[in-house]
Backbone as JSON Lines, residues from 0, in Angstrom:
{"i":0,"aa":"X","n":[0.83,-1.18,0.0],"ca":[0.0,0.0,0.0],"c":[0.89,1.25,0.0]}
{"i":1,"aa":"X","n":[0.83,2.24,-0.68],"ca":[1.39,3.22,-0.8],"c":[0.7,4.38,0.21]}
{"i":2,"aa":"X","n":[1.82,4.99,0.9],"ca":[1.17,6.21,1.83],"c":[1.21,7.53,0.97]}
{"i":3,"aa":"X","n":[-0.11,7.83,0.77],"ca":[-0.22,9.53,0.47],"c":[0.13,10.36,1.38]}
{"i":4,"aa":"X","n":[0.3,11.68,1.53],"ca":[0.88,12.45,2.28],"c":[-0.92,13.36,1.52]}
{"i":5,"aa":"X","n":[-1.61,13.6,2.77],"ca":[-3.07,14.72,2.54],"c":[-3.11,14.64,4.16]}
{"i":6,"aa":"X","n":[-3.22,16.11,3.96],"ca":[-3.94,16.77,5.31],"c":[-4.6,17.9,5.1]}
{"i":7,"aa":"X","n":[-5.66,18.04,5.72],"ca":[-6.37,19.18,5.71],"c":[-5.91,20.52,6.33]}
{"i":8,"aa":"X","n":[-6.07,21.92,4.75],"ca":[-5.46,22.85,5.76],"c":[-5.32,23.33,7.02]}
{"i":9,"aa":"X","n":[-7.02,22.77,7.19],"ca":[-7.78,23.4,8.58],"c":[-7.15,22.96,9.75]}
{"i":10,"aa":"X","n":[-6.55,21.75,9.29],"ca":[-5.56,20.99,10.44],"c":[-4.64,21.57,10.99]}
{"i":11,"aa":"X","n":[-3.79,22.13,9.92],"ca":[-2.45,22.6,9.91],"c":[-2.54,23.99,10.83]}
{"i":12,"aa":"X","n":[-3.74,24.76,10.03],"ca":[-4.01,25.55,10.77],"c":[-4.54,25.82,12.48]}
{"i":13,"aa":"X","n":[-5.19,24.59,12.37],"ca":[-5.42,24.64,14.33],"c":[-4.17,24.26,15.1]}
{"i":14,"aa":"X","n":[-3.67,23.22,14.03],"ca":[-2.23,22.45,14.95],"c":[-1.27,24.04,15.38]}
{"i":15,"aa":"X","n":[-1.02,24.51,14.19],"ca":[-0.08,25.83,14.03],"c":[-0.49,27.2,14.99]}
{"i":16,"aa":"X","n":[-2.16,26.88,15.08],"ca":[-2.08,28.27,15.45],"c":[-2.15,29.23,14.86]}
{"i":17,"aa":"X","n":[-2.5,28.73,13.34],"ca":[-1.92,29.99,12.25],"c":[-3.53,30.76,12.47]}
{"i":18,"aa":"X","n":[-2.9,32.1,12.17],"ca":[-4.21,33.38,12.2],"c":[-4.98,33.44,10.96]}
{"i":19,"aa":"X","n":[-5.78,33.06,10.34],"ca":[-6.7,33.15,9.21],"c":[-6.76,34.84,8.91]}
{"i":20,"aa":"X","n":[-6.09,35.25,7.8],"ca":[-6.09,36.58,7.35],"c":[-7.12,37.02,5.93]}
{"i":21,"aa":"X","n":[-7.41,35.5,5.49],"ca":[-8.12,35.79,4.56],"c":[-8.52,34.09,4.37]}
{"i":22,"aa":"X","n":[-9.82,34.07,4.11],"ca":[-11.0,33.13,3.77],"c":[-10.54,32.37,2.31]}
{"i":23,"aa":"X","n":[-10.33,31.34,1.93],"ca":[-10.79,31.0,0.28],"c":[-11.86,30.27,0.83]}
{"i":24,"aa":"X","n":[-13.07,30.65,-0.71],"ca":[-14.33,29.9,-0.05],"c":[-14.22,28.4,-0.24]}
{"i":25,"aa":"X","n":[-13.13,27.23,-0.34],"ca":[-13.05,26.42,-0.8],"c":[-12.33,25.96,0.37]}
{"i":26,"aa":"X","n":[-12.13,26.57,1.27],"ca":[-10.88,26.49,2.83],"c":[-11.31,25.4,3.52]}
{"i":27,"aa":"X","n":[-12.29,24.83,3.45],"ca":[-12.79,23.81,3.77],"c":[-12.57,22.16,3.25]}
{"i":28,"aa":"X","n":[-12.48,22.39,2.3],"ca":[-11.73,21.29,1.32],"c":[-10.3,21.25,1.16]}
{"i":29,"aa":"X","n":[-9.42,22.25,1.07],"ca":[-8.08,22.34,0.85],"c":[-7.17,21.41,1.29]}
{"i":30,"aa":"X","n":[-6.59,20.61,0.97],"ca":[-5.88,19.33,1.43],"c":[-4.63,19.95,0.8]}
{"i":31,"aa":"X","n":[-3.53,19.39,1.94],"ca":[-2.25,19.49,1.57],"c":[-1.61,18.2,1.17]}
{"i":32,"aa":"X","n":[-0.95,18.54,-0.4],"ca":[-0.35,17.23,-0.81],"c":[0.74,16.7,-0.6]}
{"i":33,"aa":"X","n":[1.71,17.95,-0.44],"ca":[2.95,17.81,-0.74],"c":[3.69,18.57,0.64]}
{"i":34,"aa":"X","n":[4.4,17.7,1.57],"ca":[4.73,18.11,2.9],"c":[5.98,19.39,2.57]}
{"i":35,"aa":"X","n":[6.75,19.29,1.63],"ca":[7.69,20.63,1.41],"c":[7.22,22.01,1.33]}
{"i":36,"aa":"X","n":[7.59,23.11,1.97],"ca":[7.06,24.16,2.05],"c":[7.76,25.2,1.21]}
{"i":37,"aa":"X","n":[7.53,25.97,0.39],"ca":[8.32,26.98,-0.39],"c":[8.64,28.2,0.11]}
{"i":38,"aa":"X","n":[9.3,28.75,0.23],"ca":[9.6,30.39,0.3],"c":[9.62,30.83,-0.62]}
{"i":39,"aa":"X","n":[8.85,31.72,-1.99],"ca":[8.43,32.53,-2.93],"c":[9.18,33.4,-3.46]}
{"i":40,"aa":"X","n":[10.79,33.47,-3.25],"ca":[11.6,34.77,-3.58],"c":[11.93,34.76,-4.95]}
{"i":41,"aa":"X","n":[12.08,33.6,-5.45],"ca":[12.32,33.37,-6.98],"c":[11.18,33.74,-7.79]}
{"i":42,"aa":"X","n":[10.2,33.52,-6.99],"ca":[8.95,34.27,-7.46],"c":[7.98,34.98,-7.83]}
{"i":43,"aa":"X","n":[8.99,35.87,-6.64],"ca":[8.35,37.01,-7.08],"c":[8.78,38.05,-7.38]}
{"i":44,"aa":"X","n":[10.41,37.77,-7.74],"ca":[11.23,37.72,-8.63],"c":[10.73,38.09,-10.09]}
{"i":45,"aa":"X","n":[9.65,36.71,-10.46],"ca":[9.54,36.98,-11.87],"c":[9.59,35.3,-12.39]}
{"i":46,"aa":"X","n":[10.41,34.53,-11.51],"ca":[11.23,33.37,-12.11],"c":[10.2,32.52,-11.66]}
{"i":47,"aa":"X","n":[9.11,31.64,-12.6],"ca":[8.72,30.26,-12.33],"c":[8.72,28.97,-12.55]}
{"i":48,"aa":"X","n":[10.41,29.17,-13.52],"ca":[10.51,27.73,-13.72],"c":[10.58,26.68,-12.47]}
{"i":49,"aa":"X","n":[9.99,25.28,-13.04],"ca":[10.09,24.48,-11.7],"c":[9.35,24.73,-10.28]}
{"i":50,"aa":"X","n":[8.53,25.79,-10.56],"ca":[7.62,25.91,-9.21],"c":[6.88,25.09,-9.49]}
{"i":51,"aa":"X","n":[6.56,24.77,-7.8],"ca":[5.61,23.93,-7.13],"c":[4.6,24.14,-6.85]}
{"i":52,"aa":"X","n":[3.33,25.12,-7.19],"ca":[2.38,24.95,-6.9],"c":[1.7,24.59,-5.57]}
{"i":53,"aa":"X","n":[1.63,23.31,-5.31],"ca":[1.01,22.63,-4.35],"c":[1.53,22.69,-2.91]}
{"i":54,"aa":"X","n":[2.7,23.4,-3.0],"ca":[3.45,23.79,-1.45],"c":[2.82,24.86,-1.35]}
{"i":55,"aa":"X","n":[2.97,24.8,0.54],"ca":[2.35,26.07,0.73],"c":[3.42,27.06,0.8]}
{"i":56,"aa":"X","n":[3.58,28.43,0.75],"ca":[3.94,29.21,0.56],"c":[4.6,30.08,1.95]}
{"i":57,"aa":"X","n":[5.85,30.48,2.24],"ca":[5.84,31.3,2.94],"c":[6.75,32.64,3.1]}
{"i":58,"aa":"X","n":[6.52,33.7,3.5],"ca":[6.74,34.87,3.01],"c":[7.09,35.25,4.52]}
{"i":59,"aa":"X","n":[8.49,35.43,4.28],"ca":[9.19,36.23,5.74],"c":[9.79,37.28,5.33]}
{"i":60,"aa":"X","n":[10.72,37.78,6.17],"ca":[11.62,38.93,5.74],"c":[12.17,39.3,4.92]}
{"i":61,"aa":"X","n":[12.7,38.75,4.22],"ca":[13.4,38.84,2.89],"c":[12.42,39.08,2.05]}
{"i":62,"aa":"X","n":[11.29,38.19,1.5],"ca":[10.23,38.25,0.49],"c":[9.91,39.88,0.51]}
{"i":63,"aa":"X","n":[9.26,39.8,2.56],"ca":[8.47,40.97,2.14],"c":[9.22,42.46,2.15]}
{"i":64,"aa":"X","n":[10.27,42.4,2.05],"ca":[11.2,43.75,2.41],"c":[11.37,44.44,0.73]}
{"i":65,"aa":"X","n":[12.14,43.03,-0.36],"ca":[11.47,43.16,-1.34],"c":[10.53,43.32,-1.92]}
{"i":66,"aa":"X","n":[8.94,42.82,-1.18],"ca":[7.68,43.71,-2.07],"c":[7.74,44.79,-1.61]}
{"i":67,"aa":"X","n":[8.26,45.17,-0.64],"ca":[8.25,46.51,-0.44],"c":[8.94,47.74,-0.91]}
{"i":68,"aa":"X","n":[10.05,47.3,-1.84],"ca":[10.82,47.92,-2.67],"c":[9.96,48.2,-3.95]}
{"i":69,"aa":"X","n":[8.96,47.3,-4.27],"ca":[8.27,47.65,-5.26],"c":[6.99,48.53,-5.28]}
{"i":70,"aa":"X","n":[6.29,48.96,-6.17],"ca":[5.61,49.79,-6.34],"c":[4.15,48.96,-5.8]}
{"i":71,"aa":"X","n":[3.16,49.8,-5.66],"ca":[1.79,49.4,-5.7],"c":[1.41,48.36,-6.91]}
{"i":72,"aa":"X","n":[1.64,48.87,-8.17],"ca":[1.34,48.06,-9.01],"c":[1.99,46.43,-9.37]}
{"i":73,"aa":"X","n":[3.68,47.08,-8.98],"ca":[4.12,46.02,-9.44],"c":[3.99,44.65,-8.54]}
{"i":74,"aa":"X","n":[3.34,45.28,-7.03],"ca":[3.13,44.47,-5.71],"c":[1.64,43.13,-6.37]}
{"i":75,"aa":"X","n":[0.67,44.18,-7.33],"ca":[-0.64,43.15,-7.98],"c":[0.14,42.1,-9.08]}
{"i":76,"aa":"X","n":[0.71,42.82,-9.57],"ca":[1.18,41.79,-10.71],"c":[1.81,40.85,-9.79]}
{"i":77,"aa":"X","n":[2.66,40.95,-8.65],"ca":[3.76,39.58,-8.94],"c":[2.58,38.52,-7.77]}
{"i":78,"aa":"X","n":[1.5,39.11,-6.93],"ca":[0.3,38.78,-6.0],"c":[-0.3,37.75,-7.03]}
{"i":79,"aa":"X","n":[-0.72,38.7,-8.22],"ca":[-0.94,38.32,-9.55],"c":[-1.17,36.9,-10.04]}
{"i":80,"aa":"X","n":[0.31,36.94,-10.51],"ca":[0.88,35.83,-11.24],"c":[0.91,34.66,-10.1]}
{"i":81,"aa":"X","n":[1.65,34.64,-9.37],"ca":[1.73,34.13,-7.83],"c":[0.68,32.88,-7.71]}
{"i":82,"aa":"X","n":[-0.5,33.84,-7.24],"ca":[-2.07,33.55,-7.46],"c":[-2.42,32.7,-8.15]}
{"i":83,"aa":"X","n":[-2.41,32.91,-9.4],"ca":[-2.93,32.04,-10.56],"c":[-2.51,30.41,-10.53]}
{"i":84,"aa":"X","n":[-1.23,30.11,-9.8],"ca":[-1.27,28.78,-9.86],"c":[-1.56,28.14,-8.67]}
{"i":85,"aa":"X","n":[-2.9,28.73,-8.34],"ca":[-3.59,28.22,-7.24],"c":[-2.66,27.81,-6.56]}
{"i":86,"aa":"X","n":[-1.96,28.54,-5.37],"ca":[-1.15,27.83,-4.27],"c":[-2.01,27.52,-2.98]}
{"i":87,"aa":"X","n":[-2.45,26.49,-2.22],"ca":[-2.99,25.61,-1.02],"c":[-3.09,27.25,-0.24]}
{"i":88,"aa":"X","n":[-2.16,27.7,-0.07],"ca":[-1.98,29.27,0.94],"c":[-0.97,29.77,1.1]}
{"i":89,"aa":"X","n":[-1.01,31.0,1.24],"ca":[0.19,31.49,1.91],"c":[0.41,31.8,3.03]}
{"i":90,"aa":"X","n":[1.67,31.82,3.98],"ca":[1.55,31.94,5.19],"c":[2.4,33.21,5.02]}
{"i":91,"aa":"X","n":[1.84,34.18,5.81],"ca":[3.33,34.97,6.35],"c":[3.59,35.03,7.77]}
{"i":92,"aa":"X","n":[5.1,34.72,8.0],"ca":[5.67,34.75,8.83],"c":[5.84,35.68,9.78]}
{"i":93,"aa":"X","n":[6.57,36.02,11.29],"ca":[6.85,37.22,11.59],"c":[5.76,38.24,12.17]}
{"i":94,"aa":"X","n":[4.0,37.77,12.2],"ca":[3.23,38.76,12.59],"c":[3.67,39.85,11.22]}
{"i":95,"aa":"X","n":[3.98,39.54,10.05],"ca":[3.95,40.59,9.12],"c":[2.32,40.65,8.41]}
{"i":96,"aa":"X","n":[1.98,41.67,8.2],"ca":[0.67,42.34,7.43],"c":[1.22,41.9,5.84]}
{"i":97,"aa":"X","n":[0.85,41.58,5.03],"ca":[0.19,41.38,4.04],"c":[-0.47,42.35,3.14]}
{"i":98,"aa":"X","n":[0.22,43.04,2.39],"ca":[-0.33,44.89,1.72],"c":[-1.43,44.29,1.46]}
{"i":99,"aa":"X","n":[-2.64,45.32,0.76],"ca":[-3.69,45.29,0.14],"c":[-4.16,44.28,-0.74]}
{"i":100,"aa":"X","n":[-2.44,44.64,-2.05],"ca":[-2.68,44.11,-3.17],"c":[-2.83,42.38,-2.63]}
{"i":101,"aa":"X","n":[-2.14,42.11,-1.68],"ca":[-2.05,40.28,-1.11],"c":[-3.68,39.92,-1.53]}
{"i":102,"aa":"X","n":[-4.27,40.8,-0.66],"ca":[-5.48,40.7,-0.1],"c":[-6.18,40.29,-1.62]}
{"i":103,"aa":"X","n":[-5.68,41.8,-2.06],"ca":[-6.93,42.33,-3.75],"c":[-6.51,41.1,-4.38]}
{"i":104,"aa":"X","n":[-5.69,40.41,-4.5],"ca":[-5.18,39.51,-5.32],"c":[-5.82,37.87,-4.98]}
{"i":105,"aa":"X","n":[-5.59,37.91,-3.6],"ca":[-6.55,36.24,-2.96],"c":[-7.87,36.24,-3.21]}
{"i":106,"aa":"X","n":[-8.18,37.34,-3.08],"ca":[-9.78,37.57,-3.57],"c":[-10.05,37.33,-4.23]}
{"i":107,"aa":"X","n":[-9.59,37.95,-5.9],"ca":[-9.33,37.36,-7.03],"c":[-9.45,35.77,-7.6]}
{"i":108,"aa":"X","n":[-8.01,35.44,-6.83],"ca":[-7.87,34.13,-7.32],"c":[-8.74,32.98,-6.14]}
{"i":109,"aa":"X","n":[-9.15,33.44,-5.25],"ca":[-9.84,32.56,-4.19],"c":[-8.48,31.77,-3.32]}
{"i":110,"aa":"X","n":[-7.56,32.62,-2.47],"ca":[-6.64,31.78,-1.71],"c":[-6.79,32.67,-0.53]}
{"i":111,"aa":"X","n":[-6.31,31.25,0.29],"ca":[-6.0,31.18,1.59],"c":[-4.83,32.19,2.07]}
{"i":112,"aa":"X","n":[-5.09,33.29,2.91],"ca":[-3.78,33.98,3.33],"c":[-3.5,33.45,4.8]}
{"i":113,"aa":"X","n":[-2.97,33.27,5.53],"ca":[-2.39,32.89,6.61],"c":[-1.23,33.94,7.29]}
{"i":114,"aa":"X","n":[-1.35,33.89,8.59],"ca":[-0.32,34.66,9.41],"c":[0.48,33.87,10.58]}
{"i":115,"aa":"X","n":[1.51,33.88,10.92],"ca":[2.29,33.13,11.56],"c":[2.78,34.27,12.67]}
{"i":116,"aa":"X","n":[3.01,34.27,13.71],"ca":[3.49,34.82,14.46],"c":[4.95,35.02,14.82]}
{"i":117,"aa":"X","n":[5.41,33.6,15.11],"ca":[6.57,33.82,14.79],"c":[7.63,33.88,13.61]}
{"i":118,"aa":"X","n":[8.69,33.16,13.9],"ca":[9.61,32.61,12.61],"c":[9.52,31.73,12.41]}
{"i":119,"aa":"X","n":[9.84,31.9,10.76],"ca":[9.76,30.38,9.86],"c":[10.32,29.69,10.37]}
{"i":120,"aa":"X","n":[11.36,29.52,11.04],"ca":[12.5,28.47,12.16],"c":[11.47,27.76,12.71]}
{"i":121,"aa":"X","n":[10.69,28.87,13.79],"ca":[10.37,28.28,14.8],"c":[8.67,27.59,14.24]}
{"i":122,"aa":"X","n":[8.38,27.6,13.23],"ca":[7.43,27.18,12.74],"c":[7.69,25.52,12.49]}
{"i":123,"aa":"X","n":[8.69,25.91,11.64],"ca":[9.69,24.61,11.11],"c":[10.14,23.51,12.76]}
{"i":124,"aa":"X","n":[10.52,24.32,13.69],"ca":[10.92,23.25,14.88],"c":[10.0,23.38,15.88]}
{"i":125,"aa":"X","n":[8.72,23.53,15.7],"ca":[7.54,23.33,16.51],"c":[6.99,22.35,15.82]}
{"i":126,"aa":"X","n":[7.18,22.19,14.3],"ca":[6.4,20.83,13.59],"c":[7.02,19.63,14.03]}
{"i":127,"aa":"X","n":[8.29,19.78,14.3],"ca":[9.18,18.6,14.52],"c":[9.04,18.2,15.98]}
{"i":128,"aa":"X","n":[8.61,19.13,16.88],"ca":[8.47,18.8,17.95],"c":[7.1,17.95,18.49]}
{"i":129,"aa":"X","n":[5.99,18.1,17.0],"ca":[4.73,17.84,17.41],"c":[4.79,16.48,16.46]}
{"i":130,"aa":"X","n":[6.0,16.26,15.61],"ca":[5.44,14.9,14.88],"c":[5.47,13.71,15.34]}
{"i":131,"aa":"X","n":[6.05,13.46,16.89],"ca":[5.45,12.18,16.81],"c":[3.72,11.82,17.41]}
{"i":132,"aa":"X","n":[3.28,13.33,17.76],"ca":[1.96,12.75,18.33],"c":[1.25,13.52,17.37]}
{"i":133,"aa":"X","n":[1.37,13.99,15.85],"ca":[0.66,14.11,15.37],"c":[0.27,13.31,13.81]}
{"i":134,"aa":"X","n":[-0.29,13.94,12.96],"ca":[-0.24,13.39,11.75],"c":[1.03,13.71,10.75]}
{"i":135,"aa":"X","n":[1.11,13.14,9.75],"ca":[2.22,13.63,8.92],"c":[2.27,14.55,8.44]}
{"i":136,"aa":"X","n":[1.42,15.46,8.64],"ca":[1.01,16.86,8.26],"c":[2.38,17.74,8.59]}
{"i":137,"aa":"X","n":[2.64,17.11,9.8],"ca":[3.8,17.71,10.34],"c":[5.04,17.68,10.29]}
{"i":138,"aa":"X","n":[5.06,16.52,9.47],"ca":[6.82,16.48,8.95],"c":[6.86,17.62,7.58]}
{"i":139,"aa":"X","n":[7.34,18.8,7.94],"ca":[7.43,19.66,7.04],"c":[9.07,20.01,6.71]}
{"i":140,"aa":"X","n":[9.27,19.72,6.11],"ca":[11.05,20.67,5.14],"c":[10.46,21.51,4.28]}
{"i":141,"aa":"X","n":[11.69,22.59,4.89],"ca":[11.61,24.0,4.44],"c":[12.47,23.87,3.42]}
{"i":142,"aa":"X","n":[12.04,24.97,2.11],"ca":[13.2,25.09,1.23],"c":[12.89,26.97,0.83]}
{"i":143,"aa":"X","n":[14.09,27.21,-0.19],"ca":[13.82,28.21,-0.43],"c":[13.93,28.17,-2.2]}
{"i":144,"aa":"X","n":[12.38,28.77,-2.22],"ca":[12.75,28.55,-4.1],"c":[13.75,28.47,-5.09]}
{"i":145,"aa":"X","n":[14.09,26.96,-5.4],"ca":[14.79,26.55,-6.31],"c":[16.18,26.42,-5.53]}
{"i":146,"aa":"X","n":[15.74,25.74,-4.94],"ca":[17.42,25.19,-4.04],"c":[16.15,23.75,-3.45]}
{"i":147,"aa":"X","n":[17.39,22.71,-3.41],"ca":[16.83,21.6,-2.55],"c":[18.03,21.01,-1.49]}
């Protein structure tokens, strides 16, 4: 028998603690396939060869210091593009806010925004601390776009 790796976001989200910043009306169904988690910098960048889609997404300091170098507009486009390949959610890290365009853009495409309080670290070694009494939801590796 082969083991799938599916968990429900909603899981991840009670296990985590994570703050619901924005609704997809589909948040209810959302299953996570793929236990690797992405960090988005190549991304939003511009660069999507080899993205993953189906990871969830997360946006710490670095990401967002760079959208912040960018303009209003250019913040929808890369939200935008981002968007479109339906990613499970994004989390941001850090108790960071999430500009408008995040928002104008999930709306759009119907995704999950998420907020994390702390650091991606400690996100990453609170899963490890909870996997043996939880589901596999929780064996999560971090990467950062396009490095393995």
């Amino acid at each position: 028998m082969i083991d799938t790796y599916s968990v429900p976001l909603k899981k991840l989200v009670e296990d985590f603690k994570l703050e619901i910043a924005h609704t997809a009306t589909d948040f209810e169904s959302i299953r996570i396939t793929v236990e690797d988690v992405a960090r988005p910098g190549l991304q939003i960048a511009g660069y999507f060869d080899h993205f993953e889609p189906m990871r969830l997404q997360v946006i710490g300091n670095v990401e967002s210091s760079y959208l912040d170098k960018m303009t209003s507009a250019e913040r929808l486009l890369v939200y935008d593009r981002l968007f479109s390949y339906k990613i499970p959610a994004l989390i941001a890290a850090r108790d960071l806010v999430p500009g408008p365009e995040c928002y104008e853009m999930a709306k759009k495409h119907n995704i999950t925004v998420l907020r994390w309080s702390g650091s991606t670290s400690s996100l990453v070694s609170s899963s490890r601390r909870d996997k043996a009494a939880s589901a596999p939801s929780i064996r999560v590796r971090w990467y950062s776009s396009g490095t393995r």
